[in-house]
C-alpha positions as CSV (number, residue, x, y, z in Angstrom):
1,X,-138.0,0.9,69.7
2,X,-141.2,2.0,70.7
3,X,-140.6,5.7,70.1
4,X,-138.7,5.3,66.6
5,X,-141.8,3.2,65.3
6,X,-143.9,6.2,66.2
7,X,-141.9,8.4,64.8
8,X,-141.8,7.0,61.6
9,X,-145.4,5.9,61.4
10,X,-146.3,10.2,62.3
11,X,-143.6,10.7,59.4
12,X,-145.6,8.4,56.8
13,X,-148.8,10.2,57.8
14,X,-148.0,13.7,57.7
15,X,-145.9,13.3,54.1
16,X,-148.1,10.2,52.7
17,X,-147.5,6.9,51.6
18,X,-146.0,7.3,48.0
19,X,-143.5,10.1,48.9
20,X,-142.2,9.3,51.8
21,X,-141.5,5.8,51.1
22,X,-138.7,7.2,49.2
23,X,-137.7,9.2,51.5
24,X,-137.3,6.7,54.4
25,X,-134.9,4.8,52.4
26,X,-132.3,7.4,52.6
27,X,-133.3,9.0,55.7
28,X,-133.2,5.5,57.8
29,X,-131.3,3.1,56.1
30,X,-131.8,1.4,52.9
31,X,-135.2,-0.5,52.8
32,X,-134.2,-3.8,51.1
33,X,-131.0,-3.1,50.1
34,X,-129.1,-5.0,47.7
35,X,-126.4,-7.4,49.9
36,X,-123.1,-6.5,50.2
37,X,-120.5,-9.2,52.0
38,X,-118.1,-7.8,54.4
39,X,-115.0,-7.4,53.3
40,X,-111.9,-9.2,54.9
41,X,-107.9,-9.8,54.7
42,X,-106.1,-13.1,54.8
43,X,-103.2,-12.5,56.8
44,X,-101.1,-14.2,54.4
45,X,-101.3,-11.5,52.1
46,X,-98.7,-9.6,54.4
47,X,-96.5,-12.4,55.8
48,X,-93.4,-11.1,55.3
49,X,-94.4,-7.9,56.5
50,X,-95.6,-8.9,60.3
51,X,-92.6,-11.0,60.4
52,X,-90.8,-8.0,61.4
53,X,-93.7,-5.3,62.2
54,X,-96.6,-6.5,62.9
55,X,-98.1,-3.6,64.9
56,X,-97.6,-1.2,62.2
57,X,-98.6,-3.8,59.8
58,X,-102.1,-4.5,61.1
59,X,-102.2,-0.9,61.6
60,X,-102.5,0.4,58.2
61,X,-104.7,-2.9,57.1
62,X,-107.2,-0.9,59.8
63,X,-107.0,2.4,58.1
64,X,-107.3,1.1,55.0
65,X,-111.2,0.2,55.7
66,X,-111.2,-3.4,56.1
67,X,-113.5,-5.1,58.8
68,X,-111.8,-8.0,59.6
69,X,-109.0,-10.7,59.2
70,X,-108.6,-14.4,58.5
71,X,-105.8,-15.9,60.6
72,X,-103.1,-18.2,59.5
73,X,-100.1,-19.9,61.5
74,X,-98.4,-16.9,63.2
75,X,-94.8,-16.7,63.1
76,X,-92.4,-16.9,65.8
77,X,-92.2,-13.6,66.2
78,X,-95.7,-13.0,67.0
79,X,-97.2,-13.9,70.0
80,X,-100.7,-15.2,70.0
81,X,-101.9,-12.9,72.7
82,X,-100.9,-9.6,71.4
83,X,-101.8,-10.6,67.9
84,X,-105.8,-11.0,69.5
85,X,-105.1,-7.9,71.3
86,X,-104.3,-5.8,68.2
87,X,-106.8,-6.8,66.2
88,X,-109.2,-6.2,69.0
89,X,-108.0,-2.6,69.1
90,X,-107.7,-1.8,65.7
91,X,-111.4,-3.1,65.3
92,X,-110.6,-5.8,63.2
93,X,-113.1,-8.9,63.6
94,X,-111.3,-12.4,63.1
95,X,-114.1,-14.1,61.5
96,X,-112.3,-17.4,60.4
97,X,-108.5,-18.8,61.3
98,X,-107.2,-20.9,58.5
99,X,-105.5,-23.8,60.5
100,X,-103.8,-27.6,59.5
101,X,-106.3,-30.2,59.6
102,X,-107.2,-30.2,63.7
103,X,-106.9,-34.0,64.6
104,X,-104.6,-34.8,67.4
105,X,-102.1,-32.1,68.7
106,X,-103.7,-29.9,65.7
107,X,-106.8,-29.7,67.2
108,X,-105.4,-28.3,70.6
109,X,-103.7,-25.9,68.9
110,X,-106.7,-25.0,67.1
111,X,-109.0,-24.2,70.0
112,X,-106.1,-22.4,71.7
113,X,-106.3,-20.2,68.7
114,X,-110.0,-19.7,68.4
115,X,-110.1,-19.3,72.3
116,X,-107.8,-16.4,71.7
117,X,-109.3,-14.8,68.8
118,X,-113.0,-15.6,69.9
119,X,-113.1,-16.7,66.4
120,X,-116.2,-19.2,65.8
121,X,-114.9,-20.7,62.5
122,X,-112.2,-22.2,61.4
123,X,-111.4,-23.7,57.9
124,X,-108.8,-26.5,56.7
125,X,-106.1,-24.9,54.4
126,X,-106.0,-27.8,51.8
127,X,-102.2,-27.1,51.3
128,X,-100.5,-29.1,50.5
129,X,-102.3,-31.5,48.0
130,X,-101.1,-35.1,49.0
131,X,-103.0,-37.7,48.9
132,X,-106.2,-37.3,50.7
133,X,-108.5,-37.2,47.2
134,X,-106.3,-39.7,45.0
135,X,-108.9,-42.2,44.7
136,X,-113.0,-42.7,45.8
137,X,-111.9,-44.8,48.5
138,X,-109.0,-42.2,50.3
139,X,-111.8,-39.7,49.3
140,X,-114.7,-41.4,51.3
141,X,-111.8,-41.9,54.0
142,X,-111.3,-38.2,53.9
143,X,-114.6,-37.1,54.0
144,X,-115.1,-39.6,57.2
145,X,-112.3,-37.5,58.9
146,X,-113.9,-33.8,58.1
147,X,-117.3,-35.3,59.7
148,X,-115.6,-36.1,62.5
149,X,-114.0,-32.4,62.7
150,X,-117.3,-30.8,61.9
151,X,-119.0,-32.9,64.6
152,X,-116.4,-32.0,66.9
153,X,-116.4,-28.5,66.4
154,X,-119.8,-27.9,66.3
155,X,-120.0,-29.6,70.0
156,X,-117.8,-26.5,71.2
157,X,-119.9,-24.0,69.0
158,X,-117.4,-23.7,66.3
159,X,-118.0,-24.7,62.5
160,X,-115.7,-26.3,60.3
161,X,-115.3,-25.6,56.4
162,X,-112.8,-26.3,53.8
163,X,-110.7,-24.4,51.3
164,X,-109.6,-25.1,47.9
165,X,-106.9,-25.0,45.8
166,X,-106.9,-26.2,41.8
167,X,-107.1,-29.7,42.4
168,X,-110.2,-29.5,44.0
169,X,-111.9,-28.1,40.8
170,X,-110.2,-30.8,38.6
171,X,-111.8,-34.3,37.6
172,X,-110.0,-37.2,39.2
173,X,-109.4,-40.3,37.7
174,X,-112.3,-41.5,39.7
175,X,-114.5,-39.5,37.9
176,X,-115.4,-36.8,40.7
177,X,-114.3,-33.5,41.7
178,X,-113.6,-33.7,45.1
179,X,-115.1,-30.5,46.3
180,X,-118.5,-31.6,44.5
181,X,-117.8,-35.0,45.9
182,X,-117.8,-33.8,49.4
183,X,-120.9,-31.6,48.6
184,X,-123.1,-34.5,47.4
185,X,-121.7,-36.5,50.1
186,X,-120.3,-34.8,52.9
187,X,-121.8,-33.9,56.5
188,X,-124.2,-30.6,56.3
189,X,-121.7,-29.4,59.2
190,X,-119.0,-29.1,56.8
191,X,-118.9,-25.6,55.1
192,X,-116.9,-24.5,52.0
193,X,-114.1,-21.6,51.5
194,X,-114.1,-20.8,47.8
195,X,-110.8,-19.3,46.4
196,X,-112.4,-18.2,43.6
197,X,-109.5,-17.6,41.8
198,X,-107.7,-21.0,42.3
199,X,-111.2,-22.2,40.7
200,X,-111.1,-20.4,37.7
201,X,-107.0,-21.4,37.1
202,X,-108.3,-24.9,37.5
203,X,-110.5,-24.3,34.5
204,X,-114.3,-23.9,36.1
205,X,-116.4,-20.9,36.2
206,X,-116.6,-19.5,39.6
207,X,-120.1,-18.1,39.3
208,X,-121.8,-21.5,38.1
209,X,-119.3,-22.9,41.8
210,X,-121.2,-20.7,43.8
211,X,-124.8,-21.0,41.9
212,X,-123.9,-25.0,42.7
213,X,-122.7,-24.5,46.4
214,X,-125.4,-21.9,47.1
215,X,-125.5,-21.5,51.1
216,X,-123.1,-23.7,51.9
217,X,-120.2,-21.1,50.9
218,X,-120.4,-18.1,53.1
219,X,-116.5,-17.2,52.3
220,X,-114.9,-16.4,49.2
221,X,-111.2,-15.7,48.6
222,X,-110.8,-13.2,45.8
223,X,-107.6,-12.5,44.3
224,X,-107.2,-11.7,40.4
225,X,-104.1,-12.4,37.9
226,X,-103.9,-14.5,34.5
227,X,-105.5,-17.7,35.9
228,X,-103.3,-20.4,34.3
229,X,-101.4,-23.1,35.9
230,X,-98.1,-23.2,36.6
231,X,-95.8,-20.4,38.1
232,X,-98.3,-18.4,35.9
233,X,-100.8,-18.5,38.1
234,X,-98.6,-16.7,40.9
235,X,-98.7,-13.5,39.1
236,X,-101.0,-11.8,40.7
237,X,-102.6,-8.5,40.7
238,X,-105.3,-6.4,42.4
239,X,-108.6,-7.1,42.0
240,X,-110.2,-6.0,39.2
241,X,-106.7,-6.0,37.4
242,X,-106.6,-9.5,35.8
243,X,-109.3,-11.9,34.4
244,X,-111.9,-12.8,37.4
245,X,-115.1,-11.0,36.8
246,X,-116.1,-10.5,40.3
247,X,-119.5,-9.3,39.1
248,X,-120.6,-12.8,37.8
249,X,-119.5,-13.9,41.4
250,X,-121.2,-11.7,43.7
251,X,-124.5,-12.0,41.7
252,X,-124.1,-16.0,41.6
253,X,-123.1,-15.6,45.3
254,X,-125.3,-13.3,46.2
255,X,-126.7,-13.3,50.1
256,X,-124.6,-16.1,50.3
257,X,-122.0,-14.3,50.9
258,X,-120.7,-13.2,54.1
259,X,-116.8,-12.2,54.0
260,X,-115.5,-11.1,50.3
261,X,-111.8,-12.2,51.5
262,X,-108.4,-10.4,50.0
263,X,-105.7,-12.6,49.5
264,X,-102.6,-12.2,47.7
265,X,-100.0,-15.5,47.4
266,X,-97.3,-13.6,45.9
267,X,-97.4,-9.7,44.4
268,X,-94.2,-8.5,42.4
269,X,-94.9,-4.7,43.7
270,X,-95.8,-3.0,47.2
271,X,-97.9,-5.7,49.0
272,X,-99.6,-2.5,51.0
273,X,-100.6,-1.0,47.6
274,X,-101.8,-4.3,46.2
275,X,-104.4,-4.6,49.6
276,X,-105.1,-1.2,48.5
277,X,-106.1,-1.2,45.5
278,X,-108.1,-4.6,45.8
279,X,-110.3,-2.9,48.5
280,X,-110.9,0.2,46.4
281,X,-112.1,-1.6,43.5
282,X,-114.5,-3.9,45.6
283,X,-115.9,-1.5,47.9
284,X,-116.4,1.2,45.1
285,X,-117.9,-1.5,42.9
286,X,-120.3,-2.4,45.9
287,X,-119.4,-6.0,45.7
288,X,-118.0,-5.6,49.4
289,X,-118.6,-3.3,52.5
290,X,-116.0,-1.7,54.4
291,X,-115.3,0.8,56.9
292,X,-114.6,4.1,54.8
Protein backbone atom coordinates (compact mmCIF):
# COMPACT_ATOMS: atom_id res chain seq x y z
CA UNK A 1 0.00 0.00 0.00
CA UNK A 2 2.73 1.90 0.99
CA UNK A 3 4.54 1.82 -2.34
CA UNK A 4 1.37 2.43 -4.63
CA UNK A 5 0.60 5.66 -2.56
CA UNK A 6 4.13 6.77 -3.45
CA UNK A 7 3.83 5.98 -6.67
CA UNK A 8 0.91 7.86 -7.38
CA UNK A 9 1.78 10.89 -5.27
CA UNK A 10 5.63 10.97 -7.64
CA UNK A 11 2.87 10.57 -10.60
CA UNK A 12 0.82 13.74 -9.50
CA UNK A 13 4.08 15.67 -9.08
CA UNK A 14 5.93 15.08 -12.08
CA UNK A 15 2.59 15.60 -14.46
CA UNK A 16 0.73 18.21 -12.06
CA UNK A 17 -2.39 18.54 -10.32
CA UNK A 18 -4.97 19.46 -13.16
CA UNK A 19 -3.75 16.85 -15.72
CA UNK A 20 -3.09 14.14 -14.09
CA UNK A 21 -6.20 14.05 -12.04
CA UNK A 22 -7.71 12.96 -15.23
CA UNK A 23 -5.48 10.70 -15.94
CA UNK A 24 -5.64 8.70 -12.74
CA UNK A 25 -9.17 8.03 -13.27
CA UNK A 26 -8.57 5.82 -16.15
CA UNK A 27 -5.17 4.71 -15.26
CA UNK A 28 -6.29 3.37 -11.61
CA UNK A 29 -9.77 2.94 -11.43
CA UNK A 30 -12.57 5.29 -11.58
CA UNK A 31 -12.25 8.07 -8.94
CA UNK A 32 -15.85 8.41 -7.74
CA UNK A 33 -17.50 6.46 -10.05
CA UNK A 34 -21.15 6.43 -10.62
CA UNK A 35 -22.60 3.03 -8.73
CA UNK A 36 -23.39 0.18 -10.54
CA UNK A 37 -25.31 -2.94 -8.47
CA UNK A 38 -24.10 -6.26 -9.25
CA UNK A 39 -25.95 -8.12 -11.42
CA UNK A 40 -27.61 -11.56 -10.38
CA UNK A 41 -30.04 -14.50 -11.54
CA UNK A 42 -32.96 -15.96 -9.70
CA UNK A 43 -32.73 -19.53 -10.30
CA UNK A 44 -36.23 -19.73 -11.05
CA UNK A 45 -35.79 -18.16 -14.27
CA UNK A 46 -34.32 -21.72 -15.51
CA UNK A 47 -36.34 -24.18 -13.51
CA UNK A 48 -37.31 -26.41 -15.98
CA UNK A 49 -34.01 -26.40 -17.29
CA UNK A 50 -31.88 -27.72 -14.15
CA UNK A 51 -34.60 -30.17 -13.62
CA UNK A 52 -32.82 -32.25 -16.07
CA UNK A 53 -29.27 -30.44 -16.57
CA UNK A 54 -28.24 -28.54 -14.12
CA UNK A 55 -24.48 -28.64 -14.64
CA UNK A 56 -24.75 -27.42 -18.14
CA UNK A 57 -27.46 -25.13 -17.06
CA UNK A 58 -25.43 -23.16 -14.50
CA UNK A 59 -22.71 -23.46 -16.90
CA UNK A 60 -23.80 -21.13 -19.56
CA UNK A 61 -25.58 -18.69 -16.75
CA UNK A 62 -21.51 -18.37 -15.86
CA UNK A 63 -20.38 -17.49 -19.32
CA UNK A 64 -22.95 -15.42 -19.86
CA UNK A 65 -21.29 -12.67 -17.28
CA UNK A 66 -23.42 -12.86 -14.35
CA UNK A 67 -21.91 -12.65 -10.79
CA UNK A 68 -24.16 -14.48 -8.81
CA UNK A 69 -27.41 -16.40 -8.05
CA UNK A 70 -30.47 -16.18 -5.80
CA UNK A 71 -31.52 -19.73 -4.72
CA UNK A 72 -34.90 -21.15 -4.52
CA UNK A 73 -36.21 -24.71 -3.41
CA UNK A 74 -34.08 -27.16 -5.39
CA UNK A 75 -35.64 -29.91 -7.07
CA UNK A 76 -35.37 -33.53 -6.43
CA UNK A 77 -33.03 -33.94 -8.81
CA UNK A 78 -30.46 -31.67 -7.44
CA UNK A 79 -28.63 -32.30 -4.55
CA UNK A 80 -27.88 -29.46 -2.24
CA UNK A 81 -24.16 -30.26 -2.08
CA UNK A 82 -23.26 -30.27 -5.66
CA UNK A 83 -25.52 -27.44 -6.41
CA UNK A 84 -23.08 -25.20 -3.69
CA UNK A 85 -20.20 -26.89 -5.35
CA UNK A 86 -21.04 -25.75 -8.90
CA UNK A 87 -21.67 -22.47 -8.20
CA UNK A 88 -18.55 -22.27 -6.19
CA UNK A 89 -16.73 -23.35 -9.37
CA UNK A 90 -18.38 -21.51 -11.87
CA UNK A 91 -17.75 -18.31 -9.68
CA UNK A 92 -21.10 -17.67 -8.99
CA UNK A 93 -21.72 -15.88 -5.49
CA UNK A 94 -25.15 -16.94 -3.79
CA UNK A 95 -25.90 -13.73 -2.32
CA UNK A 96 -29.53 -14.41 -1.08
CA UNK A 97 -31.77 -17.96 -1.07
CA UNK A 98 -35.36 -17.27 -1.45
CA UNK A 99 -36.94 -19.80 1.10
CA UNK A 100 -40.77 -20.46 2.83
CA UNK A 101 -41.21 -18.46 5.78
CA UNK A 102 -38.44 -20.25 8.30
CA UNK A 103 -40.43 -20.99 11.52
CA UNK A 104 -40.43 -24.48 12.65
CA UNK A 105 -39.12 -27.33 10.35
CA UNK A 106 -38.67 -24.27 7.71
CA UNK A 107 -36.16 -22.70 9.62
CA UNK A 108 -33.91 -25.90 9.76
CA UNK A 109 -34.11 -26.27 6.43
CA UNK A 110 -33.22 -22.82 5.98
CA UNK A 111 -29.93 -22.74 7.80
CA UNK A 112 -29.09 -26.15 6.23
CA UNK A 113 -29.30 -24.14 3.04
CA UNK A 114 -27.46 -21.09 3.92
CA UNK A 115 -24.77 -23.36 5.73
CA UNK A 116 -24.32 -24.94 2.36
CA UNK A 117 -24.26 -21.91 0.18
CA UNK A 118 -22.44 -19.65 2.87
CA UNK A 119 -25.15 -17.45 1.87
CA UNK A 120 -25.77 -14.59 4.59
CA UNK A 121 -29.27 -13.60 3.50
CA UNK A 122 -32.17 -15.09 2.99
CA UNK A 123 -35.60 -13.55 2.00
CA UNK A 124 -39.36 -14.83 2.45
CA UNK A 125 -40.89 -15.54 -1.03
CA UNK A 126 -44.49 -14.00 -0.27
CA UNK A 127 -46.06 -16.72 -2.50
CA UNK A 128 -48.63 -17.54 -2.14
CA UNK A 129 -50.82 -14.58 -0.87
CA UNK A 130 -53.23 -16.09 1.85
CA UNK A 131 -54.03 -14.50 4.46
CA UNK A 132 -51.22 -13.04 6.34
CA UNK A 133 -52.14 -9.11 5.37
CA UNK A 134 -56.16 -9.50 5.25
CA UNK A 135 -56.76 -7.21 7.99
CA UNK A 136 -54.49 -4.59 10.57
CA UNK A 137 -54.77 -7.09 13.13
CA UNK A 138 -53.39 -10.53 10.99
CA UNK A 139 -51.01 -7.73 9.63
CA UNK A 140 -49.55 -6.61 13.11
CA UNK A 141 -49.65 -10.55 13.78
CA UNK A 142 -47.54 -10.96 10.80
CA UNK A 143 -45.19 -8.41 11.30
CA UNK A 144 -44.67 -9.89 15.02
CA UNK A 145 -43.67 -13.22 13.25
CA UNK A 146 -40.98 -11.49 10.66
CA UNK A 147 -39.41 -9.77 13.91
CA UNK A 148 -39.08 -12.82 15.38
CA UNK A 149 -37.26 -14.24 12.09
CA UNK A 150 -35.15 -11.20 11.71
CA UNK A 151 -34.07 -11.42 15.45
CA UNK A 152 -33.39 -14.91 14.98
CA UNK A 153 -31.40 -14.66 11.95
CA UNK A 154 -29.43 -11.90 12.83
CA UNK A 155 -28.31 -13.92 16.18
CA UNK A 156 -26.55 -16.44 13.57
CA UNK A 157 -25.22 -13.53 11.38
CA UNK A 158 -27.82 -13.83 8.73
CA UNK A 159 -30.45 -11.03 7.76
CA UNK A 160 -33.88 -11.51 6.85
CA UNK A 161 -35.96 -9.47 4.09
CA UNK A 162 -39.12 -9.85 2.29
CA UNK A 163 -40.33 -10.07 -1.28
CA UNK A 164 -43.33 -8.84 -2.94
CA UNK A 165 -45.75 -9.73 -5.19
CA UNK A 166 -48.87 -7.28 -6.39
CA UNK A 167 -50.74 -7.41 -3.42
CA UNK A 168 -48.25 -5.93 -1.47
CA UNK A 169 -48.40 -2.62 -3.51
CA UNK A 170 -52.29 -2.58 -3.33
CA UNK A 171 -54.42 -0.68 -0.64
CA UNK A 172 -56.18 -3.02 1.77
CA UNK A 173 -59.42 -2.50 3.08
CA UNK A 174 -57.64 -1.46 6.15
CA UNK A 175 -56.38 1.36 4.55
CA UNK A 176 -52.49 0.34 4.33
CA UNK A 177 -50.25 -1.25 1.91
CA UNK A 178 -48.71 -3.82 3.60
CA UNK A 179 -45.14 -3.41 2.42
CA UNK A 180 -45.45 0.44 3.64
CA UNK A 181 -47.11 -0.91 6.61
CA UNK A 182 -44.25 -3.08 7.57
CA UNK A 183 -41.85 -0.26 6.74
CA UNK A 184 -43.38 2.35 9.14
CA UNK A 185 -43.76 -0.38 11.55
CA UNK A 186 -41.72 -3.28 11.19
CA UNK A 187 -38.29 -4.31 13.02
CA UNK A 188 -35.08 -2.33 11.34
CA UNK A 189 -33.76 -6.04 10.96
CA UNK A 190 -36.24 -6.70 8.47
CA UNK A 191 -34.97 -5.85 4.88
CA UNK A 192 -37.03 -5.57 1.60
CA UNK A 193 -36.73 -7.50 -1.87
CA UNK A 194 -38.37 -5.27 -4.48
CA UNK A 195 -39.80 -6.99 -7.66
CA UNK A 196 -40.01 -4.09 -9.35
CA UNK A 197 -42.01 -5.33 -11.92
CA UNK A 198 -44.75 -7.00 -9.75
CA UNK A 199 -44.95 -3.21 -8.31
CA UNK A 200 -45.58 -1.55 -11.27
CA UNK A 201 -48.48 -4.35 -12.52
CA UNK A 202 -49.87 -3.49 -9.11
CA UNK A 203 -50.27 0.08 -10.27
CA UNK A 204 -47.29 2.08 -8.23
CA UNK A 205 -44.26 3.69 -9.66
CA UNK A 206 -41.27 1.69 -8.77
CA UNK A 207 -38.84 4.65 -8.67
CA UNK A 208 -41.08 6.73 -6.07
CA UNK A 209 -40.96 2.53 -4.06
CA UNK A 210 -37.34 2.81 -3.90
CA UNK A 211 -37.03 6.81 -3.28
CA UNK A 212 -39.62 5.71 -0.18
CA UNK A 213 -37.67 2.50 0.94
CA UNK A 214 -34.26 4.13 0.36
CA UNK A 215 -31.58 1.74 2.23
CA UNK A 216 -33.67 -0.56 3.33
CA UNK A 217 -33.97 -2.27 -0.24
CA UNK A 218 -30.58 -3.57 -1.24
CA UNK A 219 -32.21 -6.16 -3.91
CA UNK A 220 -34.30 -5.60 -6.78
CA UNK A 221 -36.01 -8.10 -9.05
CA UNK A 222 -36.12 -6.78 -12.55
CA UNK A 223 -38.07 -8.44 -15.18
CA UNK A 224 -40.05 -6.38 -18.01
CA UNK A 225 -43.40 -7.28 -19.95
CA UNK A 226 -46.91 -5.34 -20.28
CA UNK A 227 -47.45 -4.89 -16.41
CA UNK A 228 -51.24 -5.58 -16.14
CA UNK A 229 -52.93 -8.06 -14.05
CA UNK A 230 -54.11 -11.13 -14.87
CA UNK A 231 -52.45 -13.87 -17.12
CA UNK A 232 -51.28 -10.57 -18.79
CA UNK A 233 -48.89 -9.90 -16.57
CA UNK A 234 -47.06 -13.47 -17.26
CA UNK A 235 -45.94 -12.34 -20.64
CA UNK A 236 -42.88 -11.42 -20.14
CA UNK A 237 -39.95 -10.26 -22.02
CA UNK A 238 -36.29 -9.15 -21.60
CA UNK A 239 -35.46 -6.25 -20.03
CA UNK A 240 -35.64 -3.37 -21.74
CA UNK A 241 -38.34 -5.02 -24.11
CA UNK A 242 -41.63 -4.11 -22.24
CA UNK A 243 -42.80 -1.04 -20.15
CA UNK A 244 -40.39 -0.77 -16.89
CA UNK A 245 -38.04 2.10 -17.35
CA UNK A 246 -35.14 0.76 -15.48
CA UNK A 247 -33.46 4.14 -15.66
CA UNK A 248 -36.03 5.91 -13.30
CA UNK A 249 -35.18 2.84 -11.00
CA UNK A 250 -31.57 2.76 -10.77
CA UNK A 251 -31.42 6.62 -10.26
CA UNK A 252 -34.25 6.41 -7.49
CA UNK A 253 -32.25 3.30 -6.22
CA UNK A 254 -29.16 4.47 -6.62
CA UNK A 255 -26.26 3.22 -4.02
CA UNK A 256 -28.88 1.48 -2.60
CA UNK A 257 -28.65 -0.98 -4.73
CA UNK A 258 -26.62 -4.00 -4.32
CA UNK A 259 -27.90 -7.05 -6.65
CA UNK A 260 -29.88 -5.81 -9.94
CA UNK A 261 -31.66 -9.42 -9.96
CA UNK A 262 -32.95 -11.26 -13.39
CA UNK A 263 -35.97 -13.08 -13.13
CA UNK A 264 -38.23 -14.49 -15.48
CA UNK A 265 -41.83 -16.30 -14.22
CA UNK A 266 -42.63 -17.51 -17.50
CA UNK A 267 -40.98 -16.53 -21.17
CA UNK A 268 -42.83 -17.97 -24.40
CA UNK A 269 -39.28 -18.20 -26.26
CA UNK A 270 -35.66 -19.65 -25.35
CA UNK A 271 -35.37 -19.04 -21.56
CA UNK A 272 -31.30 -19.01 -22.23
CA UNK A 273 -31.81 -16.15 -24.82
CA UNK A 274 -34.30 -14.25 -22.54
CA UNK A 275 -31.25 -14.28 -19.57
CA UNK A 276 -29.32 -13.07 -22.45
CA UNK A 277 -30.69 -10.49 -23.66
CA UNK A 278 -31.74 -9.02 -20.15
CA UNK A 279 -28.06 -8.98 -19.10
CA UNK A 280 -26.97 -7.25 -22.33
CA UNK A 281 -29.28 -4.50 -21.97
CA UNK A 282 -28.43 -3.91 -18.24
CA UNK A 283 -24.85 -4.17 -18.33
CA UNK A 284 -24.50 -2.08 -21.64
CA UNK A 285 -26.88 0.45 -20.11
CA UNK A 286 -24.56 0.49 -16.96
CA UNK A 287 -27.48 -0.05 -14.67
CA UNK A 288 -25.70 -3.35 -13.57
CA UNK A 289 -22.03 -4.80 -13.39
CA UNK A 290 -21.16 -8.07 -14.68
CA UNK A 291 -18.29 -10.18 -15.46
CA UNK A 292 -17.63 -9.51 -19.37
Amino acid sequence: MTRSLHTRRNFLKTLGWTAAAGMVTSAFGAVGAKHRAKIGMQLYTVRNAIQTAFDATMTKVAHMGYRGIETYALPDTVALDHASKMFRDLGLTVFSMHVDLPVGDKRDIAMKQADAYHCDRMVFAGWPEGEKYKDLDTLKRTMEQYNEVAAYMKSRGIRFGLHNHWWEFENHPYGEMPFYYLLKHASSDVFFEIDTYWAKTAGRDPAAILRDFGKRAPLLHIKDGPAIKGEKAYEQVPAGEGVMDFGAICKAGGENIEWMIVEFDEYSKDIFDGVQKSYTYLTSKGYADGKI
